[in-house]
C-alpha positions in Angstrom: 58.2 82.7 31.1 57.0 85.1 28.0 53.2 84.3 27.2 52.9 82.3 24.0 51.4 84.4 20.8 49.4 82.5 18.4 52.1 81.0 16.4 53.7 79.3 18.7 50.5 78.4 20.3 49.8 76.6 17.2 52.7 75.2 16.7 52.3 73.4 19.9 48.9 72.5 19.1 50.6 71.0 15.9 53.2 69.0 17.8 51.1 67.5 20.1 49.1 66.1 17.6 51.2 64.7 16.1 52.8 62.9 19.2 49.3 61.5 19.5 49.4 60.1 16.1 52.3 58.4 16.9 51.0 56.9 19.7 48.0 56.2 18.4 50.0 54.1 15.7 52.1 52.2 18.6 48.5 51.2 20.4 47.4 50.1 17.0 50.3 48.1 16.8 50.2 46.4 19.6 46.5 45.8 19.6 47.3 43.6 16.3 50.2 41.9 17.9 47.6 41.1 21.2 45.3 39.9 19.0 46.9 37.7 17.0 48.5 36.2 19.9 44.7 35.6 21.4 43.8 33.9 18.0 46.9 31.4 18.0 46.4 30.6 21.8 42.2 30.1 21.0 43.4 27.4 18.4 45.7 25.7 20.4 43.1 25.1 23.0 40.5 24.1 20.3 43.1 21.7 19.3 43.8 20.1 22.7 40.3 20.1 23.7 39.4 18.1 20.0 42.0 15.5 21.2 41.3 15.1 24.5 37.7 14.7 23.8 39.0 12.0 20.8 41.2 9.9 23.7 38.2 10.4 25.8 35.6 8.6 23.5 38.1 5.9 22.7 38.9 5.0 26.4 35.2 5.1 27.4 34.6 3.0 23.9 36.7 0.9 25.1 36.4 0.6 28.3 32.0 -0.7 27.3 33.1 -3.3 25.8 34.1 -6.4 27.2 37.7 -7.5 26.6 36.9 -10.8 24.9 34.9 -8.3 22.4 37.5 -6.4 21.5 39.9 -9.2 19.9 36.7 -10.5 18.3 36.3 -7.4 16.6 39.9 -7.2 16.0 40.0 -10.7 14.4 36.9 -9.5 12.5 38.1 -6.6 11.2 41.8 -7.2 10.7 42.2 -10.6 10.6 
């Protein structure tokens, strides 16, 4: 193989970069996708942990008071 003379030295040099910009763009692209994806999954759990934490403070509110209490209250409230 011939030894490369500065133009096609350069020319190489000009290819790589821009294989690197076009990489560079694909990373980009799927460090957006990634991090969307991260955001949707964080407010699914916030969501899940906000109604679990709801059922949670219903059961225990429920579960203080005594049942005759609770259709008291119900007949207070609603009836």
């Amino acid at each position: 193989m011939e030894p490369l003379d500065e133009q096609q030295q350069i020319g190489f040099l000009i290819a790589s970069v821009a294989d690197l910009q076009a990489e560079q763009r694909e990373i980009r692209k799927d460090l957006n996708e990634l991090a969307k994806l991260v955001g949707d999954k964080f407010k699914t759990a916030e969501l899940t942990f906000k109604i679990l934490k709801f059922i949670g403070l219903v059961l225990v509110a429920v579960l203080t008071f005594k049942f005759g209490d609770i259709s008291k209250l119900w007949i207070y409230f609603f009836g």
